[in-house]
C-alpha positions as CSV (number, residue, x, y, z in Angstrom):
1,X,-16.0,-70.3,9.4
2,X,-17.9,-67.5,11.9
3,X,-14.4,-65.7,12.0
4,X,-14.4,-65.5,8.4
5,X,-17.9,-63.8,8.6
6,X,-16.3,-60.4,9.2
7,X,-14.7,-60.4,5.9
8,X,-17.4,-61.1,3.6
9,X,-18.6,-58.3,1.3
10,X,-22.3,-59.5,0.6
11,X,-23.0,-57.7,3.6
12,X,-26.7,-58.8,3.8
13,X,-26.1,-62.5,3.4
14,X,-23.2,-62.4,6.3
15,X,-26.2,-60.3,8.7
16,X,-28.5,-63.3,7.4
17,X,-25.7,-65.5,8.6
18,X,-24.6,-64.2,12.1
19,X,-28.6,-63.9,12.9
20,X,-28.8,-67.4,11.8
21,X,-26.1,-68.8,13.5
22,X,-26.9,-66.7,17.2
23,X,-30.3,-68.1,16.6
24,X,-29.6,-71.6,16.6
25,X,-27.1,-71.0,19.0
26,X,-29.5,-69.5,21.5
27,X,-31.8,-72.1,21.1
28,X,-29.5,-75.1,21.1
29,X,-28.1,-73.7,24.7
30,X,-31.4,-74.4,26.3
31,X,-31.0,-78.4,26.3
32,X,-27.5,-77.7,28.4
33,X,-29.9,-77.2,31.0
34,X,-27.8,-74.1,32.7
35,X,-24.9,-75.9,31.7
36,X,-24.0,-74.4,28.6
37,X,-23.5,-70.9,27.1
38,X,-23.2,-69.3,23.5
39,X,-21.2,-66.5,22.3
40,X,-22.7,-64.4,19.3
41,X,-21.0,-64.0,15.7
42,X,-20.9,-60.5,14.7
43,X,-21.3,-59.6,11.0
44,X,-19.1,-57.4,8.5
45,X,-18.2,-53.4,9.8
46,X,-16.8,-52.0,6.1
47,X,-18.5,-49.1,6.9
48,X,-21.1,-47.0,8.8
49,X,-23.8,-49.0,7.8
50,X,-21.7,-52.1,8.9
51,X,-20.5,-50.3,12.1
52,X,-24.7,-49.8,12.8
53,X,-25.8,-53.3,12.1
54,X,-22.7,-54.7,14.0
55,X,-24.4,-52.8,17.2
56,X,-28.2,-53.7,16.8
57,X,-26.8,-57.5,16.7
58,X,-25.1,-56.5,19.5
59,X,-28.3,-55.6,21.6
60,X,-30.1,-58.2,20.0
61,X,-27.8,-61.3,21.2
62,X,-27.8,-59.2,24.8
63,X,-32.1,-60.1,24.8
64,X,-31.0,-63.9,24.7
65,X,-30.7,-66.0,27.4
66,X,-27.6,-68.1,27.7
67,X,-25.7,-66.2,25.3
68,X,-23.1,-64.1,27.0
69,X,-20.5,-62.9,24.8
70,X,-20.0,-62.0,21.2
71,X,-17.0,-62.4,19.1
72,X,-15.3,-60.3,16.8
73,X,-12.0,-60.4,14.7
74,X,-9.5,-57.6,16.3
75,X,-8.6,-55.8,12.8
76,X,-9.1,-52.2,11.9
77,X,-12.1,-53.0,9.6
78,X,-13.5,-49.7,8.6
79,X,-10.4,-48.3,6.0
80,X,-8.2,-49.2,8.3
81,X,-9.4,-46.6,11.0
82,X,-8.3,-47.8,14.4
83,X,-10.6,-49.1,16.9
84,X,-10.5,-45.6,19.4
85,X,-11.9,-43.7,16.2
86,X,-15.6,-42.3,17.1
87,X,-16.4,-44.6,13.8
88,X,-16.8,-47.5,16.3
89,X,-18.8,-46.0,18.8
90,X,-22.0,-47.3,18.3
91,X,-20.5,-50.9,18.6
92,X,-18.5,-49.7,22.0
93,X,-22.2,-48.1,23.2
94,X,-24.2,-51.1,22.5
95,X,-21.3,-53.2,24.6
96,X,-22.0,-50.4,27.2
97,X,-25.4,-50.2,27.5
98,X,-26.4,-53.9,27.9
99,X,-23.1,-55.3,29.4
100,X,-22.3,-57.4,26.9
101,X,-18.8,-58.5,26.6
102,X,-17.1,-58.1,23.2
103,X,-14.5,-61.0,23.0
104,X,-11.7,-59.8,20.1
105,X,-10.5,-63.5,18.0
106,X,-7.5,-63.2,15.9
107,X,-7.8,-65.0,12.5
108,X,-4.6,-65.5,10.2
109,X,-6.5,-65.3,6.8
110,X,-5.1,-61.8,5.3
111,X,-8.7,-60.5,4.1
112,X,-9.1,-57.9,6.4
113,X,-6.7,-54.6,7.7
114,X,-4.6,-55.6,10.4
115,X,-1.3,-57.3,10.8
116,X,-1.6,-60.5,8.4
117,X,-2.4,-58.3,5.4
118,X,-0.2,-55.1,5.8
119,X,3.0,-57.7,6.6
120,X,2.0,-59.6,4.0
121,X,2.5,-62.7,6.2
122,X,0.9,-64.9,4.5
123,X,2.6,-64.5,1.2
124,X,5.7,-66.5,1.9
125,X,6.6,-70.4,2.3
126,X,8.6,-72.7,1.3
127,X,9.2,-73.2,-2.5
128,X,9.9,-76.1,-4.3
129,X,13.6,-76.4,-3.4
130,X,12.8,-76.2,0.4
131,X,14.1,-73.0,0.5
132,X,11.6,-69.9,1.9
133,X,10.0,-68.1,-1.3
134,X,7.3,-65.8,-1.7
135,X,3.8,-67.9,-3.0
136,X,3.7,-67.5,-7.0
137,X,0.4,-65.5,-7.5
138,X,-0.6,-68.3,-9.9
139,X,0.2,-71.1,-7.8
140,X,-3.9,-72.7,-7.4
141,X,-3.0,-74.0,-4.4
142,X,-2.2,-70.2,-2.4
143,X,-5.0,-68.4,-4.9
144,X,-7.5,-70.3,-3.4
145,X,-6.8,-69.7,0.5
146,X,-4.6,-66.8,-0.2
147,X,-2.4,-68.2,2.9
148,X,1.3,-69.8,1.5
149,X,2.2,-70.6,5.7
150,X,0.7,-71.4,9.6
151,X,3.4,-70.5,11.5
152,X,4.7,-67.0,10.7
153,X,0.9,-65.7,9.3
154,X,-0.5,-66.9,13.0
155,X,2.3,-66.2,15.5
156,X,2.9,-63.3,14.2
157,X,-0.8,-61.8,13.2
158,X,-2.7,-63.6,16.4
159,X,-0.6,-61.3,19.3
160,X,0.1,-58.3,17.3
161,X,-3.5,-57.2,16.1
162,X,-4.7,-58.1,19.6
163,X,-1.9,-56.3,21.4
164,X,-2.8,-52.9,18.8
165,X,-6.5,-53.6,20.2
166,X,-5.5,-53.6,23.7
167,X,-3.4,-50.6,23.1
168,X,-6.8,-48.7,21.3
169,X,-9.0,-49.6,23.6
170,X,-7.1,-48.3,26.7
171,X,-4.8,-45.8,25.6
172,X,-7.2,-44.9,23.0
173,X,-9.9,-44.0,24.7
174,X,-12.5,-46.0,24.1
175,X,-12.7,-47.6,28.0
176,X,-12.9,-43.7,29.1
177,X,-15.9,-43.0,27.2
178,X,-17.5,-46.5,28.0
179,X,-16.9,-47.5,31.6
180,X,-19.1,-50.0,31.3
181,X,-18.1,-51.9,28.2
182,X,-16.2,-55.2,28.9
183,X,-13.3,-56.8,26.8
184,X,-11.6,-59.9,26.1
185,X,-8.9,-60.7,24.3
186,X,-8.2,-64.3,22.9
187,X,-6.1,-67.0,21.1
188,X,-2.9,-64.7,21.5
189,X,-1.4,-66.3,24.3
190,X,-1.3,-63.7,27.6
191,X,2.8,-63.8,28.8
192,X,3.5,-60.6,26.6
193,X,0.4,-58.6,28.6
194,X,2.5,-57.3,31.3
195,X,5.3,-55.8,29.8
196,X,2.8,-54.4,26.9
197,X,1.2,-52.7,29.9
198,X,3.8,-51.6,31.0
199,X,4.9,-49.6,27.9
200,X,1.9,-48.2,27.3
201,X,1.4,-46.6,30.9
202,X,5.4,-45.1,30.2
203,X,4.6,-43.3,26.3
204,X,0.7,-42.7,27.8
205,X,2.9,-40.5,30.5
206,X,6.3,-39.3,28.6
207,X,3.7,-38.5,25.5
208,X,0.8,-37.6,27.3
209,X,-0.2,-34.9,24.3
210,X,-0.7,-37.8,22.5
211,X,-3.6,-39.0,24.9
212,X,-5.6,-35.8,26.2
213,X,-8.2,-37.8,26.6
214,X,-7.2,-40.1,29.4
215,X,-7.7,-39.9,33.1
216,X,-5.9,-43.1,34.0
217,X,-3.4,-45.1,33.0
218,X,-3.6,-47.4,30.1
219,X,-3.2,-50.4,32.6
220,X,-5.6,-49.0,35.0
221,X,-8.3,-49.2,32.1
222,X,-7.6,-52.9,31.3
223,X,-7.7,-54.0,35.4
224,X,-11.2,-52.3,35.1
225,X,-12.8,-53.8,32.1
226,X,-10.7,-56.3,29.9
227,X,-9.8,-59.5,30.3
228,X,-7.2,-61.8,28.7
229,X,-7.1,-65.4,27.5
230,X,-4.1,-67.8,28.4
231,X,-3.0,-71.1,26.7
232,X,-2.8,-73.8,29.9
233,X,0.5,-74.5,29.3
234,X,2.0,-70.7,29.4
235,X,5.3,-70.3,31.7
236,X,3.9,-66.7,32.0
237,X,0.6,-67.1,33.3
238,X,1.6,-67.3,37.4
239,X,3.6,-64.6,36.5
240,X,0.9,-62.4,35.2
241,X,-1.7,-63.7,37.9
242,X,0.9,-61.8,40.3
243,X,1.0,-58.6,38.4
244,X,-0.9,-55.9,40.0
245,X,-1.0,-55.2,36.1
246,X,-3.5,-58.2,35.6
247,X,-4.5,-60.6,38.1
248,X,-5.8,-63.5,38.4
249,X,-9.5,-62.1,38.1
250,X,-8.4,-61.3,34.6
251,X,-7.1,-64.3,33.4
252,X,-9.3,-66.7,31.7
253,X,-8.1,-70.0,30.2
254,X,-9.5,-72.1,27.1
255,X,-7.8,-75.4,25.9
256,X,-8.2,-74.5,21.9
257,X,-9.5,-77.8,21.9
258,X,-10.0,-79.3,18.8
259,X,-7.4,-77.4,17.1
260,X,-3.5,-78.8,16.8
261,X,-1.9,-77.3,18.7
262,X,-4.7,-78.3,21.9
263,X,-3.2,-80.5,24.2
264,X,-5.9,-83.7,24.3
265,X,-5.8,-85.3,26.3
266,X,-4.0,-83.8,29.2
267,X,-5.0,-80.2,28.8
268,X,-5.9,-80.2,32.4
269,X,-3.0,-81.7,34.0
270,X,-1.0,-78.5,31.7
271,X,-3.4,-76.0,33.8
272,X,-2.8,-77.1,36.5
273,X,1.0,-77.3,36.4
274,X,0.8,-73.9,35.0
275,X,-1.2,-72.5,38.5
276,X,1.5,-74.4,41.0
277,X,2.7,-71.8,43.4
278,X,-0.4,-69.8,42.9
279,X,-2.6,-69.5,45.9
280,X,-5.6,-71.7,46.0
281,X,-8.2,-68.5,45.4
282,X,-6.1,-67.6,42.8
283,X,-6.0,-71.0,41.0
284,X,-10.2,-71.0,41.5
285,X,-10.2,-66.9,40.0
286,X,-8.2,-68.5,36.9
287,X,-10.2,-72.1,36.4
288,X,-13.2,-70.8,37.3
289,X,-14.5,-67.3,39.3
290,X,-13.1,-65.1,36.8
291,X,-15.4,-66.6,34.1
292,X,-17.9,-66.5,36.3
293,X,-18.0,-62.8,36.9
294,X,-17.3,-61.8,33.2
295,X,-20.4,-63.8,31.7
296,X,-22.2,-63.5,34.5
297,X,-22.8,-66.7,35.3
298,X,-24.3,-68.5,37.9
């Protein structure tokens, strides 16, 4: 899986394998005939050297046409250094300097730093008596995935390691020294967004020594170069198209189409009972303009 490319350790083989795979995508984009669009696979960032070669794929995907994003997995990959640590920069610079959006994908597998791992999410389930246990190390069945549950490992792990990498990207500092840089935050649902906004502008001013280096507020930073991803059928997404926090020229959508818990067929008729209430440019901002602007397209 290109998620799981992050996590590999035969560093060389996973660079032979994003380069491979943004390649092929780049190439297999031309016979949409303007119609379709790739996003790039970044490989591993264990360390300085992964941190550089991470940022040259960055600026080389930018030289393809049709692609218009890259992805990478929202965990604290270097020693579990957070992302508004100078040990990133390169990555943030390259983002910078050729506008390239960097889209942040959770991932439940615990092979990385972040929330699955240091919770130890996935290391509970449900034993043999139907009760909840923790997995036997020497169960084959958990030592080969190293993931003993779905639910708790993904609805837990998916929103909190992206709400840490909104809260190190803006707070942090890394939007301050790279106003140009653009972010987008995925497969976490988006209803929590404005609150977690909203807590980060009140310790960002009751705890401002914390933060010397900002000039705005944490929310300011994310109306100005982030975006969020929203399931169609959130109850929070008119909401949060309101919020002078977000907007609906922050919102994008994606149906998560084929996974299970996609809605197919119907996903549309979901958006758009989502968007009732919401004014019609808003509801063409969320299906379609917002997209638009980020990937620059069309």
């Amino acid at each position: 899986m290109l998620l799981g490319l992050q996590s590999l350790t035969d560093v060389p083989f996973a660079i032979a394998q994003a380069r491979a795979y943004n390649d092929w995508c780049a190439d297999h984009i031309k016979e949409g005939q303007g119609r379709l669009f790739g996003a790039g696979a970044l490989p591993p960032m264990h360390d300085a050297d992964g941190v550089a070669a991470v940022a040259d794929e960055i600026r080389r995907v930018a030289q393809m046409p049709g692609m218009v994003s890259v992805f990478a997995r929202p965990n604290p990959t270097v020693d579990w250094k957070p992302f508004h640590l100078h040990d990133y920069d390169p990555v943030w610079r390259a983002a910078d300097e050729t506008g390239l959006p960097i889209a942040f994908h959770p991932f439940l597998a615990p092979d990385l730093p972040g929330a699955c791992l240091g919770m130890r999410l996935a290391e509970f389930g449900v034993g043999p008596d139907g009760e909840p246990a923790m997995a036997r190390v020497d169960d084959p069945q958990y030592a080969s995935v190293q993931l003993a549950n779905i639910l708790f490992s993904q609805a837990i792990a998916n929103p909190a390691d992206v709400m840490a990498s909104i809260a190190y990207i803006t707070a942090g500092g890394v939007c301050e020294r790279f106003p140009d840089a653009k972010f987008i935050f995925l497969e976490a649902n988006g209803g929590w967004l404005v609150p977690w906004l909203e807590r980060l502008d009140h310790h960002a001013e009751k705890f401002s020594w914390d933060v010397p280096w900002l000039k705005m507020k944490p929310s300011e930073y994310f109306r100005r170069q982030c975006w969020i991803s929203f399931d169609p059928d959130e109850s929070m997404l008119a909401f949060t198209a309101n919020s002078p926090l977000c907007g609906a020229d922050r919102i994008i959508w994606a149906s998560d189409y084929p996974h299970p818990d996609a809605k197919f067929p119907g996903v549309t008729r979901e958006l758009t009972e989502a968007l009732e209430g919401l004014s019609p440019e808003q509801q063409r901002q969320i299906t379609s303009e917002s997209a638009r602007a980020l990937y620059g397209i069309g």
